[in-house]
C-alpha positions in Angstrom: -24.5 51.7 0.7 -26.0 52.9 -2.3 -27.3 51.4 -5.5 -26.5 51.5 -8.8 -29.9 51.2 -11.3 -29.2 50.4 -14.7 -32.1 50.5 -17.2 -32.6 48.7 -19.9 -34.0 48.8 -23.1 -34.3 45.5 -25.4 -36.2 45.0 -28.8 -39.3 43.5 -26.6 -39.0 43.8 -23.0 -37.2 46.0 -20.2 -36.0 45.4 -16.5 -34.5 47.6 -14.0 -30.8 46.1 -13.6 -30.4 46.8 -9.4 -26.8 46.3 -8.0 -26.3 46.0 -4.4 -23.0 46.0 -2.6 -22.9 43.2 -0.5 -26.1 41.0 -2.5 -25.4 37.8 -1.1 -23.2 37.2 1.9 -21.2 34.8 -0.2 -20.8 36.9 -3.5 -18.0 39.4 -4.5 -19.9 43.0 -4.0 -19.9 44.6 -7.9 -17.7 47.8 -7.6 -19.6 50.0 -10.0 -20.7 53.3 -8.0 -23.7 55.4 -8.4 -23.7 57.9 -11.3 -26.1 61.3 -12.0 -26.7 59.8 -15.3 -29.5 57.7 -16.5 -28.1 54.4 -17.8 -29.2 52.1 -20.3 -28.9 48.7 -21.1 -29.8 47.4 -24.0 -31.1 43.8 -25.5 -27.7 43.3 -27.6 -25.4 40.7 -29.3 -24.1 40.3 -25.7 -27.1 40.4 -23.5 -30.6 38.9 -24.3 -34.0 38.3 -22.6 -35.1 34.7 -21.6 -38.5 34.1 -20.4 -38.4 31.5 -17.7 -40.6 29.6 -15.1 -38.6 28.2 -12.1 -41.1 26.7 -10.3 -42.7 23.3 -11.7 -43.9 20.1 -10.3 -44.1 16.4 -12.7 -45.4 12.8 -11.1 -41.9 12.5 -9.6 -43.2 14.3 -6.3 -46.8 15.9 -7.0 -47.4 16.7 -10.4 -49.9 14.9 -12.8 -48.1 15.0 -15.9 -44.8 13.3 -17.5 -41.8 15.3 -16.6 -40.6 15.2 -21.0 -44.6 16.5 -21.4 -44.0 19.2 -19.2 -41.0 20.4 -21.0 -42.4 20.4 -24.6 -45.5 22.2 -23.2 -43.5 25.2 -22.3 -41.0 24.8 -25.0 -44.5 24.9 -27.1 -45.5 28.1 -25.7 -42.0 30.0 -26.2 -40.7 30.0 -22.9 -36.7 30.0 -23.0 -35.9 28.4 -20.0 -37.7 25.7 -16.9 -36.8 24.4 -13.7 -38.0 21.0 -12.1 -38.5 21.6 -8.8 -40.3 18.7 -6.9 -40.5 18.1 -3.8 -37.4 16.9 -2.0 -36.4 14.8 -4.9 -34.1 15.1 -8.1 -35.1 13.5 -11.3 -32.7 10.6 -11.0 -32.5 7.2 -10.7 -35.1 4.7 -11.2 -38.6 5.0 -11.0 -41.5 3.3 -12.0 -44.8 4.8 -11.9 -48.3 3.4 -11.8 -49.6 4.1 -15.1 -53.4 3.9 -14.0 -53.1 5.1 -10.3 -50.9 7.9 -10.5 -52.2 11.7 -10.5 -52.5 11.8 -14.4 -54.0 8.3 -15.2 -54.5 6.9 -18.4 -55.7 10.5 -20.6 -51.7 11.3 -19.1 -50.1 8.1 -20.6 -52.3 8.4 -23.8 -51.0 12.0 -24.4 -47.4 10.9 -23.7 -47.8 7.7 -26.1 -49.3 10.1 -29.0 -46.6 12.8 -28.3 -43.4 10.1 -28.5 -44.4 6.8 -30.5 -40.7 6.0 -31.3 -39.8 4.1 -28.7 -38.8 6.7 -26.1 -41.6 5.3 -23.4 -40.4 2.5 -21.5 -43.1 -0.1 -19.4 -43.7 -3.0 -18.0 -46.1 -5.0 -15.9 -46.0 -5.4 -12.2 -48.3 -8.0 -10.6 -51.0 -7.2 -13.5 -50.1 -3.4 -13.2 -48.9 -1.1 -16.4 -46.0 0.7 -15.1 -44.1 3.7 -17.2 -40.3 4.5 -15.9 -40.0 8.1 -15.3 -37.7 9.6 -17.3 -34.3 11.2 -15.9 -33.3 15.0 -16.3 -30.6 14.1 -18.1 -32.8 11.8 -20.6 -35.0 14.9 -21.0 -32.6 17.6 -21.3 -31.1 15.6 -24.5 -34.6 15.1 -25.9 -35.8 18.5 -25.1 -33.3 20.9 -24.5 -31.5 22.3 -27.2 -28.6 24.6 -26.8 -28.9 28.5 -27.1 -32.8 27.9 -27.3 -34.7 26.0 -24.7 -32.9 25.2 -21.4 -33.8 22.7 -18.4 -32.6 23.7 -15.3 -32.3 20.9 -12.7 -33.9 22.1 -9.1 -35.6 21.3 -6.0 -38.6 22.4 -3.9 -36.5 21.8 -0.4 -40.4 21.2 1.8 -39.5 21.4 5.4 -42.2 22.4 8.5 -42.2 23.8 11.3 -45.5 23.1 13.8 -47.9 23.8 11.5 -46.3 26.0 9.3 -44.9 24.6 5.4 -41.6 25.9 4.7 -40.6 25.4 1.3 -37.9 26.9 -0.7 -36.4 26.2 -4.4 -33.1 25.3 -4.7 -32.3 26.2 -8.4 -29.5 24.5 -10.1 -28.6 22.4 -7.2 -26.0 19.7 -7.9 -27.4 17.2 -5.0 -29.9 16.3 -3.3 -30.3 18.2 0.4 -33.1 17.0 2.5 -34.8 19.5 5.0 -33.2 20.7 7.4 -35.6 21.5 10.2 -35.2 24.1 12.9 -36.5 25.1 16.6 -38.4 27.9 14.8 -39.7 29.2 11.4 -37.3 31.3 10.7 -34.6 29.0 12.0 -36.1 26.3 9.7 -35.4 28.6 6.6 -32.4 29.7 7.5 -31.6 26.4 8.3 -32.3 25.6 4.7 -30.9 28.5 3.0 -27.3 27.6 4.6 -27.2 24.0 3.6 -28.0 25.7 -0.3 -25.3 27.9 0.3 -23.2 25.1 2.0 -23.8 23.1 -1.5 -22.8 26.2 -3.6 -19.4 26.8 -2.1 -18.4 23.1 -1.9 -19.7 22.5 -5.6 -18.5 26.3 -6.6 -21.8 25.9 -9.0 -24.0 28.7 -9.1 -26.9 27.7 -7.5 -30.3 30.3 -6.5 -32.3 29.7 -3.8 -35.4 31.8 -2.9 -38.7 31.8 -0.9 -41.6 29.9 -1.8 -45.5 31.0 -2.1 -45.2 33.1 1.8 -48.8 32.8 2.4 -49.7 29.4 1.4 -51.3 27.9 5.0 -50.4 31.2 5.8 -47.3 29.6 7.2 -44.6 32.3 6.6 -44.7 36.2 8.1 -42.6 39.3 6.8 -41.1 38.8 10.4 -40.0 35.0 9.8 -38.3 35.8 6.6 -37.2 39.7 6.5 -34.1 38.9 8.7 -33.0 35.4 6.5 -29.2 35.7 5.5 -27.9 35.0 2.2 -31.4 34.3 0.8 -32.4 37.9 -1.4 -35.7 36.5 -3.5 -39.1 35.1 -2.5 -42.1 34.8 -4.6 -44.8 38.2 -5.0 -46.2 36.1 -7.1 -47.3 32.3 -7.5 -49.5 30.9 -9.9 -50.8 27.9 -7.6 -54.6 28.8 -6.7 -54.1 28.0 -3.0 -51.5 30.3 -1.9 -53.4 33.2 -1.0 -51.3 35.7 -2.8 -53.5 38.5 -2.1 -54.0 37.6 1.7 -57.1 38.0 3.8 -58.7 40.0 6.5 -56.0 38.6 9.2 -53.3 38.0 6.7 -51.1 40.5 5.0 -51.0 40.1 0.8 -47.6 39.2 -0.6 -47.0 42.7 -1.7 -47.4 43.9 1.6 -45.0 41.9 3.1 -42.7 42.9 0.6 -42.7 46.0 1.6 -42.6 45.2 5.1 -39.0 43.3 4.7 -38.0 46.1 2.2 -38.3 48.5 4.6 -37.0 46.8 8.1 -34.0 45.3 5.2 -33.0 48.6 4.2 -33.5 50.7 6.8 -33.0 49.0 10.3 -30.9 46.0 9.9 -28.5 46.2 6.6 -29.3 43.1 4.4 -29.5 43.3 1.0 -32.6 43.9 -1.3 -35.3 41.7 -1.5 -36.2 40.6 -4.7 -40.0 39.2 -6.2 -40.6 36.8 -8.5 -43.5 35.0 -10.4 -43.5 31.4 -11.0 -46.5 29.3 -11.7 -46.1 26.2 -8.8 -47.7 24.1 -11.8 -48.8 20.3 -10.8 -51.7 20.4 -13.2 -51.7 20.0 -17.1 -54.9 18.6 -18.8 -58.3 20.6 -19.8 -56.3 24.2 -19.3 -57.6 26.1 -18.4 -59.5 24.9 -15.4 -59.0 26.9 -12.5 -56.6 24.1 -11.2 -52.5 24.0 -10.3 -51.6 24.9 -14.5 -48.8 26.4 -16.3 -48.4 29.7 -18.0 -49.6 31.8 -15.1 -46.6 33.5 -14.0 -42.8 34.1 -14.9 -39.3 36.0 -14.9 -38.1 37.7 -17.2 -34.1 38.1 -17.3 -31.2 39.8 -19.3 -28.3 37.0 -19.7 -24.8 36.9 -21.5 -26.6 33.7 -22.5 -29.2 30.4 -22.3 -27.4 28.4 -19.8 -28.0 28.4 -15.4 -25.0 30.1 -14.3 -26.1 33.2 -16.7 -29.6 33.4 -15.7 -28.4 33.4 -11.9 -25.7 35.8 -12.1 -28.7 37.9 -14.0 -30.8 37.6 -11.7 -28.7 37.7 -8.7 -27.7 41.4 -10.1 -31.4 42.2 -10.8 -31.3 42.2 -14.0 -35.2 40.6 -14.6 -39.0 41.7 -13.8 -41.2 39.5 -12.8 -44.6 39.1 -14.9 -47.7 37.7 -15.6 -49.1 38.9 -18.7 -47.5 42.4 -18.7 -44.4 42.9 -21.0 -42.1 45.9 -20.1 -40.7 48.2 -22.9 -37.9 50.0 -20.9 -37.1 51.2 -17.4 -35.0 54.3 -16.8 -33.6 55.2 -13.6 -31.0 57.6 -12.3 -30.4 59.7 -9.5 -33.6 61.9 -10.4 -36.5 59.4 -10.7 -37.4 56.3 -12.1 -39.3 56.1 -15.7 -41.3 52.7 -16.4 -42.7 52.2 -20.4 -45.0 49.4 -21.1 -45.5 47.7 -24.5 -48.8 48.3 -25.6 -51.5 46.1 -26.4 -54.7 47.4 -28.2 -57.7 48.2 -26.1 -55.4 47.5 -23.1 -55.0 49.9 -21.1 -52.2 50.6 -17.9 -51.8 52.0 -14.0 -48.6 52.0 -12.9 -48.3 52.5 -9.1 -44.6 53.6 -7.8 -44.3 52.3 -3.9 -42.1 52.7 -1.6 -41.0 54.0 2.1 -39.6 57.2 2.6 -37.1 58.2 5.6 -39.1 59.0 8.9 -41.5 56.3 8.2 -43.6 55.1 11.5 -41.9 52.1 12.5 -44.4 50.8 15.1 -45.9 47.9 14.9 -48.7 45.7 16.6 -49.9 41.8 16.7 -53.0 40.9 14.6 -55.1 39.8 17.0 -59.1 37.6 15.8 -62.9 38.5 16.6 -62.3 37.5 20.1 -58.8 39.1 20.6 -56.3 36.7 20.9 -53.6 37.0 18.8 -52.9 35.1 15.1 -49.9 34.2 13.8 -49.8 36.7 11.0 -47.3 39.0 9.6 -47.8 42.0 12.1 -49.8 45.5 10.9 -47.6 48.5 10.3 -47.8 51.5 9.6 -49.5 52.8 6.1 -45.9 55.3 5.6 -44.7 51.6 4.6 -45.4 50.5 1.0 -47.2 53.8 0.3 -48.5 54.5 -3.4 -46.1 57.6 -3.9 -47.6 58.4 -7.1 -50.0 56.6 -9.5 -50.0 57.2 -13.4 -52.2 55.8 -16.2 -50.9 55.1 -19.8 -48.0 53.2 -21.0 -45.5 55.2 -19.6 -44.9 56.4 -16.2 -42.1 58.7 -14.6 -41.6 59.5 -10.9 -38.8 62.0 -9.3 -37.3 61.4 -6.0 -38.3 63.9 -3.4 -35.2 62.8 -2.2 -36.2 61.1 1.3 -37.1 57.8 -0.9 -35.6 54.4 1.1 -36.5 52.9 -1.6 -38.8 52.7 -4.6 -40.5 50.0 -6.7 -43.1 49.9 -9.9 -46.6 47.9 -10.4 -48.0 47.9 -13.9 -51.8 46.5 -13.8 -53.7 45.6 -17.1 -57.1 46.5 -17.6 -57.0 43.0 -19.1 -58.3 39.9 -17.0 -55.9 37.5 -16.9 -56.7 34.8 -19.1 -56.1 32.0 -16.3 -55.8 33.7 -13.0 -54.4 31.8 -10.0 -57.3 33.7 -8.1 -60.7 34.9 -9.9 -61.1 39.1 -10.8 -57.0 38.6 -11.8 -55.7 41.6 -14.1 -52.3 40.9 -15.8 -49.6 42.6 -14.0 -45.6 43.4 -13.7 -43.5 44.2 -10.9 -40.5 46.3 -11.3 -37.5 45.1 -8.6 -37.3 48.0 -6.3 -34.1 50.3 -6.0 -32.9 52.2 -3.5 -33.9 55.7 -2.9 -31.7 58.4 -1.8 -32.7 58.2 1.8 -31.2 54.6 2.1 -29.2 54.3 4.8 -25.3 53.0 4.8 -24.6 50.3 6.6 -21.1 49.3 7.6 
């Protein structure tokens, strides 16, 4: 099974277009075959970038902020497209919230009074108490939204458990409500979950994404829980929210790492589909930014649609066709049978490592438990080998090429900034991108 990598080169940003026969169990495979040439893609009249976050909380689950408040801040800051995703709940129906005793207070319902005097808040007074009705997604798509510019994309953050163990996973573009499923064991749980999405897609025939949430938050989620999950090809590398552990500890692998990890056993030794990483930001938080809390802004996807509307954006992103990103903005990715090129836009006094990863064919494939100070073992994503995820060549500058040796399973791309990132989910942050990985030449077929 080999992959066809398509780069692309817009008037701002660049992403590695990765197709995949067999993506999702329940897609058509794309016919196109794999071609000497490099290919390019380019930011036309028919394909353009949206910046997007897909991962957003408002005081309809856990959030601290008015869901129409939300929306204008990131329709403030130029973002193209947002997803509500709180927890096992849509934004409709009624509901009434407690205008001094909810997570945002009063400084929350004095911001949303300045920013919409005309009318558009709704109260009343419940035994002595100021209530505010939440508004709908509907309600705030017509306020907010506005075709070909600023999309709303309804979701959910489907927050199941297992033991101890949070199992959460966004649902984006989902047409009804689906309440966790459960399971008799973490992975069961997700895959569980990831059915009933795909369930709701095929009844509904809407397009609807679901992928992995923050892996290592309660460091609830191992490579080995999620690497074999069916039908579900994207998790988060990356998550904004400063309690998810994104860089992992002394017992616990860092989301990168277990990337690799499911890349590798994916690819190699089982036949599913790529793996794909994403940023989002997991915002709850929205006064005094920044202030090392939950906030927006942190981290995002960028994709190549036909156009601003959910279907495009998933079909994109479903054929790799977007980086994720949290400060560092691509120029253009070439890839062919040869090597893979990465150029970054450049910023002055900023200077760039990109860092090309991957596995190569006759990688060690043992494995062994992680085990504490006293030698029992912890449930942790398990230590391999360092063939797995190794740095196969490192580059500074804005542009970066690397060659296949030709035993390559695969190969992906980290950009780093030498700039801090301006609101880091953990402290010592420097801006990065990741590059979706391709397949190398070594990739096995799989029938």
């Amino acid at each position: 099974m080999s992959a066809k990598v398509r780069p692309i080169r817009g008037t701002l940003l660049a992403v590695v277009v990765i197709v995949a026969s067999g993506f999702l169990l329940f897609l058509k495979p794309p016919t196109t075959g794999h071609t000497s040439a490099a290919e390019i893609l380019q930011s036309t009249g028919e394909l353009n970038w949206f910046r997007g976050n897909l991962h957003t909380h408002s005081l309809w689950s856990d959030g601290d902020d008015y869901p129409e408040m939300i929306a204008q801040w990131y329709k403030d800051q130029g973002y193209d497209f947002l997803a509500f995703s709180d927890h096992n709940t849509l934004l409709e129906g009624d509901r009434w919230t407690d205008v001094i005793n909810n997570a945002g207070g009063e400084p929350a319902y004095d911001k949303l009074k300045a920013r919409f005097p005309d009318g558009w808040v709704e109260e009343r007074t419940t035994d002595g108490r100021l209530e505010v009705r939440l508004k709908r997604f509907a309600e705030i798509t017509e306020r907010i939204g506005v075709p070909h510019e600023f999309l709303l994309i309804q979701s959910e953050e489907i927050s199941d458990r297992f033991e101890r163990a949070a199992v959460h996973l966004n649902a984006t573009n989902i047409q009804e409500l689906i309440p966790p499923m459960g399971g008799e064991s973490v992975y069961e749980t997700i895959q569980n979950n990831v059915d009933a999405v795909i369930a709701q897609r095929e009844r509904t025939g809407q397009p609807i994404l679901v992928h992995v949430n923050h892996p290592n938050y309660l460091y609830s989620l191992t490579a080995e829980d999620m690497l074999r999950v069916r039908g579900e090809n994207f998790f988060e590398v990356y998550n904004g929210h400063t309690n998810v552990a994104n860089s992992g500890d002394d017992l616990h692998a860092d989301t990168e790492r277990i990337w690799d990890i499911m890349l590798t056993k994916r690819l190699a030794e089982i036949g599913l589909p790529m793996m794909y990483g994403m940023g989002t930001d997991d915002s709850h938080d929205y006064h005094n930014i920044p202030s090392r809390a939950k906030e927006p802004g942190r981290g995002w996807v960028t994709v190549l649609a036909r156009e601003l509307s959910a279907a495009a954006i998933i079909d994109a992103m479903e054929q790799g066709r977007f980086y994720a990103s949290s400060g560092v903005t691509l120029e253009k990715v070439v890839s062919s049978e040869r090597g893979l090129e990465v150029e970054i836009q450049p910023e002055p006094g900023v200077t760039f490592t990109i860092e090309f990863i991957g596995t190569r064919d006759g990688y060690d494939a043992t494995s062994e438990p992680v085990r504490d100070g006293d030698g029992n073992p912890v449930r942790a994503t398990r230590r391999y080998s360092s063939d797995i995820g190794a740095v196969f060549e490192k580059v500074e500058g804005t542009k970066g090429t690397y060659q296949f040796a030709g035993d390559e399973v695969y190969v992906r791309a980290r950009v780093t900034s030498s700039k801090l990132h301006p609101n880091p989910s953990e402290l010592g942050e420097f801006e990065r991108a990741w590059v979706q990985p391709v397949k190398g030449p070594a990739a096995p077929k799989f029938d």
